[in-house]
N, C-alpha and C positions, 0 to 999 in steps of 0.2 A: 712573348712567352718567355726567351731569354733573360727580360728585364726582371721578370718578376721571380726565376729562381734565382738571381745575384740579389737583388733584395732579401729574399726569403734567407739567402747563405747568408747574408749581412749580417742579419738582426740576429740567428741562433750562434753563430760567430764570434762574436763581439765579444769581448771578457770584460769593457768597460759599464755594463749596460748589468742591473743591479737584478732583474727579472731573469735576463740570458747567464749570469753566471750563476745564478741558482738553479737554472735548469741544468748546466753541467755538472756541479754538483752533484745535483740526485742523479746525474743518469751516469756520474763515476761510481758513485755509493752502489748502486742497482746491477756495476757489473760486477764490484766487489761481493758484493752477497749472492752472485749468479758462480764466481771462480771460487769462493770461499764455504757456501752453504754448507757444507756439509762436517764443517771445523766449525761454524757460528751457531753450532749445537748447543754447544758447553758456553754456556754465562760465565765469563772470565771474572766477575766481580764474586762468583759465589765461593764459596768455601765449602770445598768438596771431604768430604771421610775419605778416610783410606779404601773402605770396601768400593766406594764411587771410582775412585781414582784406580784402582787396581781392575776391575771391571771395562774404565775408559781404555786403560793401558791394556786389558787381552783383547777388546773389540780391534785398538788400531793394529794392535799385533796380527790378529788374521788377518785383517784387510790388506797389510803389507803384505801376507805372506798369498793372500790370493792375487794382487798385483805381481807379486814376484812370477808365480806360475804363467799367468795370465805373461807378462812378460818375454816368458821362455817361450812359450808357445808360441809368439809373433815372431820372436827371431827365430826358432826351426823353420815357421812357416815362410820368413823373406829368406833364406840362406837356401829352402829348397827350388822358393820360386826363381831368383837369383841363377841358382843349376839351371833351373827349366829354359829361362830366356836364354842363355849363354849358348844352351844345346842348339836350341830352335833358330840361334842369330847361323853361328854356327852350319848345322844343315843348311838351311835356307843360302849361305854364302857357296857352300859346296855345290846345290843346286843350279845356283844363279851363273858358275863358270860352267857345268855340263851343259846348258845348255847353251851358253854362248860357245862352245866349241860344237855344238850340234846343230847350229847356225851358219857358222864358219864353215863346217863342212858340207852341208847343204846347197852355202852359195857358192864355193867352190865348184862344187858338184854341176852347177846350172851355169857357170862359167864353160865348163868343156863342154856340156853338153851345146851350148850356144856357138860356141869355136867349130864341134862335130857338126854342127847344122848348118854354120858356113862353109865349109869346106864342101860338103857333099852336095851344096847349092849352084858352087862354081863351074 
């Protein structure tokens, strides 16, 4: 079963092989048009009016400015979440010594108590 996925990597692999390098090819082309769609709107060959052009330039205009918002929003929301972890690291460290002294004290505790139950054995 091993042989046959080193095969299978071979053949799609291969850059010298005239079938495999057209398949990467299209499957770079296919990720360009998956990162870019939305810019491969506009037909770069065409010749656009000013009304076109003016119209393209307020669409990407708000789009900036809903990115920008959209933006803000994600850094209040890490800078709060950020606080939140710090708090909670925080507490939980505060927590983690009370009771390791709540511990300490305990088996201290069960130390004399063990001392007093020898002594009054003797």
């Amino acid at each position: 079963m091993m042989e046959g996925n080193e095969e299978h990597m071979d053949e799609t692999e291969a850059p010298d092989r005239n079938r495999n390098s057209s398949f990467l090819l299209k499957d770079e082309d296919s990720l360009d048009v998956d990162l870019y769609g939305d810019l491969l709107a506009v037909d770069l060959n065409q010749e656009m009016t000013y009304p076109e052009l003016k119209k393209l330039y307020e669409e990407s205009q708000q789009k900036i400015k809903k990115l920008e918002v959209e933006t803000q929003k994600l850094k209040d929301e890490n800078f709060v979440l950020k606080k939140n972890i710090s708090s909670l690291y925080l507490t939980a460290r505060e927590e983690i010594k009370r009771k390791d002294a709540q511990i300490r004290n305990l088996q201290d505790k069960e130390v004399r108590n063990r001392k007093i139950l020898a002594k009054s054995q003797q």
